[in-house]
LUMLUM-419011 format. One record per atom (N, C-alpha, C): residue number from 1; x negated, z negated, y. Coordinates in nm, 3 decimals. Layout:
<nodes>
<node i="NUM" c1="X" c3="Z" c2="Y"/>
...
</nodes>
This chain:
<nodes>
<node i="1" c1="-0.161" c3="0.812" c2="0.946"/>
<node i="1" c1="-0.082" c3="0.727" c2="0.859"/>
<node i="1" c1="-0.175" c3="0.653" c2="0.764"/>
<node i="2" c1="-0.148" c3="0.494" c2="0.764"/>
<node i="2" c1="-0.248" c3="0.451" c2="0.632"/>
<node i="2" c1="-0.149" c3="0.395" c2="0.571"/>
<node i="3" c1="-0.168" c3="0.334" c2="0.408"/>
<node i="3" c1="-0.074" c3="0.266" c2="0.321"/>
<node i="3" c1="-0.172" c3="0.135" c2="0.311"/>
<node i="4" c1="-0.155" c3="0.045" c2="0.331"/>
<node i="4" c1="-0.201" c3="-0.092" c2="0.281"/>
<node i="4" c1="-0.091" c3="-0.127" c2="0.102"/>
<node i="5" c1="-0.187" c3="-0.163" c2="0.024"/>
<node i="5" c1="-0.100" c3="-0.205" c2="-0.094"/>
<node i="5" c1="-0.198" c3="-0.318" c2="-0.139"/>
<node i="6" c1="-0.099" c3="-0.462" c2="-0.131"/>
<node i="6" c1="-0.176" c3="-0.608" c2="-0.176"/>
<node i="6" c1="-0.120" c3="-0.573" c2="-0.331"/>
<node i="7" c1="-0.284" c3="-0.556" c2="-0.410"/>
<node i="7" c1="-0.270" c3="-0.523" c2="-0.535"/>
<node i="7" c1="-0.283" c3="-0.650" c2="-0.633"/>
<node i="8" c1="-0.265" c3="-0.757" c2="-0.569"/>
<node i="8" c1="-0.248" c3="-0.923" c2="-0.642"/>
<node i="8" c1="-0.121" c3="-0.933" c2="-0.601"/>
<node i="9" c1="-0.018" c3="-0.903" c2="-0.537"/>
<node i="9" c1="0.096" c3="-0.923" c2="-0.468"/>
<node i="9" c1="0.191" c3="-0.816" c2="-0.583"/>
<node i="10" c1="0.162" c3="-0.699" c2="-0.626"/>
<node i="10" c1="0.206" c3="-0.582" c2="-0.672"/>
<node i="10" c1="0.274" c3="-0.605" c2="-0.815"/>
<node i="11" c1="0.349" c3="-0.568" c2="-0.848"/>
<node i="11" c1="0.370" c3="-0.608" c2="-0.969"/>
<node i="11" c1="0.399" c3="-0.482" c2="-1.094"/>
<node i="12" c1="0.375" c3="-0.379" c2="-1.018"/>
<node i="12" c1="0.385" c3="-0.283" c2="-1.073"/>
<node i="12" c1="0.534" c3="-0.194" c2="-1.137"/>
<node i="13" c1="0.647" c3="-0.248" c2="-1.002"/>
<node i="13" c1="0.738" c3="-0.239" c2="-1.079"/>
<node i="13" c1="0.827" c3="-0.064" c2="-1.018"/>
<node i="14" c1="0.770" c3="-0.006" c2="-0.952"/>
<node i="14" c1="0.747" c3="0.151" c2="-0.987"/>
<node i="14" c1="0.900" c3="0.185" c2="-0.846"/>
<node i="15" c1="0.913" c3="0.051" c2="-0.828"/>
<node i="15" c1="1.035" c3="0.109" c2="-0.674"/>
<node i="15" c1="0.991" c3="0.197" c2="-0.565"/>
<node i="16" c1="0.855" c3="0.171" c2="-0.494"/>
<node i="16" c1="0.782" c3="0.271" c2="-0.383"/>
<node i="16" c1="0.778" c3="0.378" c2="-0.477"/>
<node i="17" c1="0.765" c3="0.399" c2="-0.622"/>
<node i="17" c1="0.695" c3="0.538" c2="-0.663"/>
<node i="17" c1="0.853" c3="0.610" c2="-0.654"/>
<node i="18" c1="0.986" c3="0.513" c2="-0.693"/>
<node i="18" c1="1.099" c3="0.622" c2="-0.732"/>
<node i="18" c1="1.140" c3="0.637" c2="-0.592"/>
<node i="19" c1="1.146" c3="0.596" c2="-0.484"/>
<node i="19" c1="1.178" c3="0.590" c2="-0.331"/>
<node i="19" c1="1.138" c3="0.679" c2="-0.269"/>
<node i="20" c1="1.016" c3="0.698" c2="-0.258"/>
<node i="20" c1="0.918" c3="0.803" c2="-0.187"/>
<node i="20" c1="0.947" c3="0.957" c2="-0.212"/>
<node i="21" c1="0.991" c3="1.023" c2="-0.094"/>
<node i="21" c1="1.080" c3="1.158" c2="-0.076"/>
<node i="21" c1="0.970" c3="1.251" c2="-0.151"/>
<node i="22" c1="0.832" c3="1.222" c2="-0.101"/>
<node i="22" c1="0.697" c3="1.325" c2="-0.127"/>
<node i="22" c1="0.608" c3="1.307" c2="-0.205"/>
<node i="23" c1="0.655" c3="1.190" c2="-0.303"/>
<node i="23" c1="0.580" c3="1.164" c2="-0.379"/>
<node i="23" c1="0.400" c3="1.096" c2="-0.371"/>
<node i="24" c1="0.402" c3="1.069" c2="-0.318"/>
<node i="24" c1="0.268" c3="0.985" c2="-0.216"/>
<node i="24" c1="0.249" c3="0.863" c2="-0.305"/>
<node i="25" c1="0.293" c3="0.766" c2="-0.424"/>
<node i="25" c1="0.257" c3="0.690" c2="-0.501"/>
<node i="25" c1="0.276" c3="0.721" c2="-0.594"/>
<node i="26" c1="0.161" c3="0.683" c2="-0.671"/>
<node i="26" c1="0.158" c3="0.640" c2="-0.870"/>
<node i="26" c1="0.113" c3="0.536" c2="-0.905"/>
<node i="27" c1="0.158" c3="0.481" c2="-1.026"/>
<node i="27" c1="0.099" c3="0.409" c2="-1.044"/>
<node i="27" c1="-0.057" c3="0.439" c2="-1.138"/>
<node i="28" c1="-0.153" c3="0.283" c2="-1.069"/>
<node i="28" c1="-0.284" c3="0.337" c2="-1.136"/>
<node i="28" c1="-0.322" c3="0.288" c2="-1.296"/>
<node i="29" c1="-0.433" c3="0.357" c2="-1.308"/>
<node i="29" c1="-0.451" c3="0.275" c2="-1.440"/>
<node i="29" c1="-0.568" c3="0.107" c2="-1.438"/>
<node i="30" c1="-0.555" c3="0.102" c2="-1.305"/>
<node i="30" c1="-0.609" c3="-0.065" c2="-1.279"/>
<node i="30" c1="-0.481" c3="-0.136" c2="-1.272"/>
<node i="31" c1="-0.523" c3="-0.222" c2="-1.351"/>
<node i="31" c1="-0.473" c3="-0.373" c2="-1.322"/>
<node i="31" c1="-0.479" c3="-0.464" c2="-1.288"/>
<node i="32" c1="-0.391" c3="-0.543" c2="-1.223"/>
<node i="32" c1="-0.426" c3="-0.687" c2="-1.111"/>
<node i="32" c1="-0.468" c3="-0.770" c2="-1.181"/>
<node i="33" c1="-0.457" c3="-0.932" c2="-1.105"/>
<node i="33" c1="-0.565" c3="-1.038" c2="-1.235"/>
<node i="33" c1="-0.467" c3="-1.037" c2="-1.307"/>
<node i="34" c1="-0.317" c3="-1.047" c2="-1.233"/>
<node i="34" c1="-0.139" c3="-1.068" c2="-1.387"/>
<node i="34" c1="-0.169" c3="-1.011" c2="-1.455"/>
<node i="35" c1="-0.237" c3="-0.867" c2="-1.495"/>
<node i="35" c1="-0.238" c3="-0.741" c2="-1.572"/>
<node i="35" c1="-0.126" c3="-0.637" c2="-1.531"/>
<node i="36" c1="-0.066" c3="-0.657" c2="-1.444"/>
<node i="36" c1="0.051" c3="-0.494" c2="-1.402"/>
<node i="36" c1="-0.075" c3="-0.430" c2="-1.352"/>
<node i="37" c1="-0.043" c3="-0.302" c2="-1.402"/>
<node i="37" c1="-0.005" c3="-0.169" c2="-1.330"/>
<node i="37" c1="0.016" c3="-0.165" c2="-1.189"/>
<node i="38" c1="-0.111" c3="-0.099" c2="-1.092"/>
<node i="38" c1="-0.039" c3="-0.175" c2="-0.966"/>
<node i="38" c1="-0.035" c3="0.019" c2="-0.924"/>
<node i="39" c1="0.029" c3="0.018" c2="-0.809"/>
<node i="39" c1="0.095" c3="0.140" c2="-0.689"/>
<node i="39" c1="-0.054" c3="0.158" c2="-0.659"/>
<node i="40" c1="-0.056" c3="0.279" c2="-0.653"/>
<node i="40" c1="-0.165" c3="0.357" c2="-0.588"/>
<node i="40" c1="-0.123" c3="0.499" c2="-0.451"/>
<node i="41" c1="-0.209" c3="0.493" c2="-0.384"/>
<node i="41" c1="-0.171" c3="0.622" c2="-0.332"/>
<node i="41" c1="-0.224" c3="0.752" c2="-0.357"/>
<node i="42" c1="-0.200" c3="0.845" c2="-0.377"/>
<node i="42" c1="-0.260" c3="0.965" c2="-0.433"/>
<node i="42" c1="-0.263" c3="1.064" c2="-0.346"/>
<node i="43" c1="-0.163" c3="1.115" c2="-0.274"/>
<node i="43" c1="-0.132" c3="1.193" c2="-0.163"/>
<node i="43" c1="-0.094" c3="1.206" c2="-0.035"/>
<node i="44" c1="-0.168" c3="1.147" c2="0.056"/>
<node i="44" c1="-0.127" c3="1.063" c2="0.194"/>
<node i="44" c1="-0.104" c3="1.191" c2="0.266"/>
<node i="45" c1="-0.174" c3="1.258" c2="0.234"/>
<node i="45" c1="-0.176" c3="1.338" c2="0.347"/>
<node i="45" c1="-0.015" c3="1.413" c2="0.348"/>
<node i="46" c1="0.064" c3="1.368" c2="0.243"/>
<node i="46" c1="0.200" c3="1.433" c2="0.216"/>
<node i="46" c1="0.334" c3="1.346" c2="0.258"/>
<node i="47" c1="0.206" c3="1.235" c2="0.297"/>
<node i="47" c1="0.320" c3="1.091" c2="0.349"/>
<node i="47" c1="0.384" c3="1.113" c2="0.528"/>
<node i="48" c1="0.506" c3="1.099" c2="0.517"/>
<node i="48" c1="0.594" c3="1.141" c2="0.614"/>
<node i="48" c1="0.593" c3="1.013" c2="0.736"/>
<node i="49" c1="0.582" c3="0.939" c2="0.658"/>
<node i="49" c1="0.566" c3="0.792" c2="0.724"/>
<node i="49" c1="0.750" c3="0.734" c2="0.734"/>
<node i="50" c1="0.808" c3="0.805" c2="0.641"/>
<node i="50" c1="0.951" c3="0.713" c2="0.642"/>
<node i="50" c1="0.979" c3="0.545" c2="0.624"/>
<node i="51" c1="0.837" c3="0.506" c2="0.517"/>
<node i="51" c1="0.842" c3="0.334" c2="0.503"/>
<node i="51" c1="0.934" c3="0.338" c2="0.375"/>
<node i="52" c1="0.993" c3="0.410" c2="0.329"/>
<node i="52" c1="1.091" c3="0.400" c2="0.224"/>
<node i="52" c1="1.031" c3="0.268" c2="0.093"/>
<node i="53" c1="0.896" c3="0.336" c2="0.078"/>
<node i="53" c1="0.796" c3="0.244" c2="0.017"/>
<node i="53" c1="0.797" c3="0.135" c2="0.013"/>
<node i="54" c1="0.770" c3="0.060" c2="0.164"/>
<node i="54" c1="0.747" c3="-0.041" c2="0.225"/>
<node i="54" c1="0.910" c3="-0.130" c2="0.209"/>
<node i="55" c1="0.975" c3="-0.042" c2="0.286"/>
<node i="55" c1="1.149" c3="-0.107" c2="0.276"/>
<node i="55" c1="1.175" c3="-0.157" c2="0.120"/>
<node i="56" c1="1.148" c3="-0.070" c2="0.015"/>
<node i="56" c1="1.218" c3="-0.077" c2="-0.128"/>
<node i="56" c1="1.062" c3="-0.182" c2="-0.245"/>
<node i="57" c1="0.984" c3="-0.230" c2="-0.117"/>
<node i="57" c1="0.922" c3="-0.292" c2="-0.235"/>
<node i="57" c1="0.970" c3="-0.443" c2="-0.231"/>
<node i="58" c1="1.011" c3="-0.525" c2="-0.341"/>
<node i="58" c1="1.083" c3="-0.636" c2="-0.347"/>
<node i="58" c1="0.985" c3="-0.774" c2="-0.325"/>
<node i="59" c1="0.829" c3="-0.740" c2="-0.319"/>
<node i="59" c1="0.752" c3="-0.800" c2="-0.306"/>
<node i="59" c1="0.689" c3="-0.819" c2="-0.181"/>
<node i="60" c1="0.723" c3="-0.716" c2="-0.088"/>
<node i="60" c1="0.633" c3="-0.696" c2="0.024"/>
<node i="60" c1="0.440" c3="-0.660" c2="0.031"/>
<node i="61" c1="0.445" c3="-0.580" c2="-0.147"/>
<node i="61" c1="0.354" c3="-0.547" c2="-0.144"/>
<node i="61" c1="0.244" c3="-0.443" c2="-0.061"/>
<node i="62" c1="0.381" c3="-0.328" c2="-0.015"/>
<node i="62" c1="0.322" c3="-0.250" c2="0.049"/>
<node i="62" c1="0.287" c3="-0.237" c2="0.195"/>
<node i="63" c1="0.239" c3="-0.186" c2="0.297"/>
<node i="63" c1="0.234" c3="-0.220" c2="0.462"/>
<node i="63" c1="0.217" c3="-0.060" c2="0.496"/>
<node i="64" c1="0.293" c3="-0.013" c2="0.563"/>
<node i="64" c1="0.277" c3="0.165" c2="0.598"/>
<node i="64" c1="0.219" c3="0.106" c2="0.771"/>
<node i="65" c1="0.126" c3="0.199" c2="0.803"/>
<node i="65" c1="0.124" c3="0.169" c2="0.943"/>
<node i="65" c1="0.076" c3="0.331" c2="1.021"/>
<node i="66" c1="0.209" c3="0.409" c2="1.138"/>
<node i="66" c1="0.159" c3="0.485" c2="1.197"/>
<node i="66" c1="0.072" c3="0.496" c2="1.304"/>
<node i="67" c1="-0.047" c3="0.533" c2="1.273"/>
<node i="67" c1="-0.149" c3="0.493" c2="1.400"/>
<node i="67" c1="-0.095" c3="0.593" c2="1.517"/>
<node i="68" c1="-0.027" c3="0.661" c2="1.531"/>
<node i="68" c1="0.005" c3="0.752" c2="1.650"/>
<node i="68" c1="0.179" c3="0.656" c2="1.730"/>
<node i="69" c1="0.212" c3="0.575" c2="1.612"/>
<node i="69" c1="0.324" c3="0.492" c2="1.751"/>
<node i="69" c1="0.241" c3="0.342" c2="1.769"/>
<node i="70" c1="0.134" c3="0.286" c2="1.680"/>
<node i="70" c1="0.069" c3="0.165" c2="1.728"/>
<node i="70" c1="-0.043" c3="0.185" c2="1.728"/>
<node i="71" c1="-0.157" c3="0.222" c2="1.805"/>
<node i="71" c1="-0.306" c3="0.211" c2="1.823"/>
<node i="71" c1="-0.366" c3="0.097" c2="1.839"/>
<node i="72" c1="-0.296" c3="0.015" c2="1.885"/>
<node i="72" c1="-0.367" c3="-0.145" c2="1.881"/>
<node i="72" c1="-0.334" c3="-0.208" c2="1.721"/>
<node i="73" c1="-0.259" c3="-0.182" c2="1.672"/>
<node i="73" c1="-0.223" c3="-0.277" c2="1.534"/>
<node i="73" c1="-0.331" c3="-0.222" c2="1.444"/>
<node i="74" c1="-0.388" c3="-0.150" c2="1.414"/>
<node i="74" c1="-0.463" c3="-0.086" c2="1.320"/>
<node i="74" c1="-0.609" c3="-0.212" c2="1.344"/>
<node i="75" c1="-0.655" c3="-0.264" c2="1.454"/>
<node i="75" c1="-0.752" c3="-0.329" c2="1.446"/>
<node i="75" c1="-0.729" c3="-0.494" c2="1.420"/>
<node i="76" c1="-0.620" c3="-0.535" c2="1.421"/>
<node i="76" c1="-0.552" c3="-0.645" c2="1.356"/>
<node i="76" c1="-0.551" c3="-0.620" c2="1.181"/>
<node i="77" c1="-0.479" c3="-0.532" c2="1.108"/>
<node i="77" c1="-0.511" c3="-0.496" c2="0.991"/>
<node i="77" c1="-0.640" c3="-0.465" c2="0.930"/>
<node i="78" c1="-0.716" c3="-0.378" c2="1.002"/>
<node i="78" c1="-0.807" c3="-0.377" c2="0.965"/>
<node i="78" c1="-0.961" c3="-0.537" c2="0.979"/>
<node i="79" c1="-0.905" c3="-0.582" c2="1.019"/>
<node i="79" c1="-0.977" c3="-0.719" c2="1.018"/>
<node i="79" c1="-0.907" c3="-0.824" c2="0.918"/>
<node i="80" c1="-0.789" c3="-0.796" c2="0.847"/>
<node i="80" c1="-0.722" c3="-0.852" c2="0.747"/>
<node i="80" c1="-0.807" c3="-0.776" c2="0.612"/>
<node i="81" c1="-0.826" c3="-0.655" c2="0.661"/>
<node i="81" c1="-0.876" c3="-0.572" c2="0.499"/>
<node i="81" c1="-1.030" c3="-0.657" c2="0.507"/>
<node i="82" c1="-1.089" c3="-0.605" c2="0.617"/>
<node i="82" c1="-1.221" c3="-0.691" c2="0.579"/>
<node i="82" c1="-1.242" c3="-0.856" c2="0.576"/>
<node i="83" c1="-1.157" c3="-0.947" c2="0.559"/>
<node i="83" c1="-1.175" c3="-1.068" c2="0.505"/>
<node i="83" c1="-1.106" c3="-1.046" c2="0.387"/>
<node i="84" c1="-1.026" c3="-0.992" c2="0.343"/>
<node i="84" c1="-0.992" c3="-0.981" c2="0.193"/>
<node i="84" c1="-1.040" c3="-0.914" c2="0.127"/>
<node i="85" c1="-1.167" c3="-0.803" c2="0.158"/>
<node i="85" c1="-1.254" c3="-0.744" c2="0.069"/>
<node i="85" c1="-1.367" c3="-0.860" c2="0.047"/>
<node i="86" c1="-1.378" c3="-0.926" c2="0.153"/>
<node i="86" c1="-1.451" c3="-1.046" c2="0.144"/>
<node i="86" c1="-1.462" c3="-1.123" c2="-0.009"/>
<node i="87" c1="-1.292" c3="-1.172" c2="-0.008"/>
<node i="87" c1="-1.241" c3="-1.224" c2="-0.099"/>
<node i="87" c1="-1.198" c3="-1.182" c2="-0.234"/>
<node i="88" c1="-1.297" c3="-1.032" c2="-0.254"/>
<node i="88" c1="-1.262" c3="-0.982" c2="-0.402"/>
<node i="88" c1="-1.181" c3="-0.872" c2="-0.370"/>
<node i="89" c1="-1.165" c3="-0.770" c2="-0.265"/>
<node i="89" c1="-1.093" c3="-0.659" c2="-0.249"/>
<node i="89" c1="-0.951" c3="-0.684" c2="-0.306"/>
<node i="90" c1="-0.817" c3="-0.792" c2="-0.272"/>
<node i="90" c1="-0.722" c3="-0.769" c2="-0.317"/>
<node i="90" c1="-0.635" c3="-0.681" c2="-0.275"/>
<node i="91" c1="-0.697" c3="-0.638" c2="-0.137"/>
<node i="91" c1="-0.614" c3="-0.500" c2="-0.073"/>
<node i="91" c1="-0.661" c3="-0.377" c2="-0.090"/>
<node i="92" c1="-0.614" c3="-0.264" c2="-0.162"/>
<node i="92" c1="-0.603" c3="-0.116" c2="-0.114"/>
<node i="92" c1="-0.623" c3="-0.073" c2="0.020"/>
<node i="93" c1="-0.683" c3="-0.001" c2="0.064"/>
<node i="93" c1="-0.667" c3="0.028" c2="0.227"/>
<node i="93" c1="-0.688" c3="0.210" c2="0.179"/>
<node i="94" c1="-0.566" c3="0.297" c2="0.221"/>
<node i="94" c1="-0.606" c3="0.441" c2="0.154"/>
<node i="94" c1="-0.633" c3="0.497" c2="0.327"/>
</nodes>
């Protein structure tokens, strides 16, 4: 299971943290260039992979992806993380 979170996209408004059955987000004490508070992940390994996160963020900040039902999508994303670390790391990749 990975969490993608676009932390320029994020606004810090705490819906993935109240959604999430297992508690798998907090928010951090970094802030985007806006200044929110952005979603962090803390506990993946406790993440169920429901998407609840993903479904309830109003921004489309977050991206859940299970590598055990898509093995090809992970190298599409992951070539998104490395041109946007390029560009100043605006993505999380946990």
């Amino acid at each position: 299971m990975k969490i993608y979170i676009d932390t320029v996209v994020c606004k810090g408004c705490g819906l993935c943290i109240y959604y999430c059955p297992r508690t798998v987000l907090r928010l951090s004490d970094r802030r985007n260039p806006k200044g929110y508070a952005v979603a962090k992940v803390y506990d993946l390994e406790d993440c169920v992979g429901c998407k609840l996160c993903e479904i309830s963020c109003p921004d489309l900040a977050i991206y859940v992806e299970d590598e055990t039902q898509h093995p090809k999508a992970g190298k599409e994303v992951s070539i998104l993380s490395e041109v946007q670390h390029q560009q100043g790391e605006n993505r999380i990749r946990c």
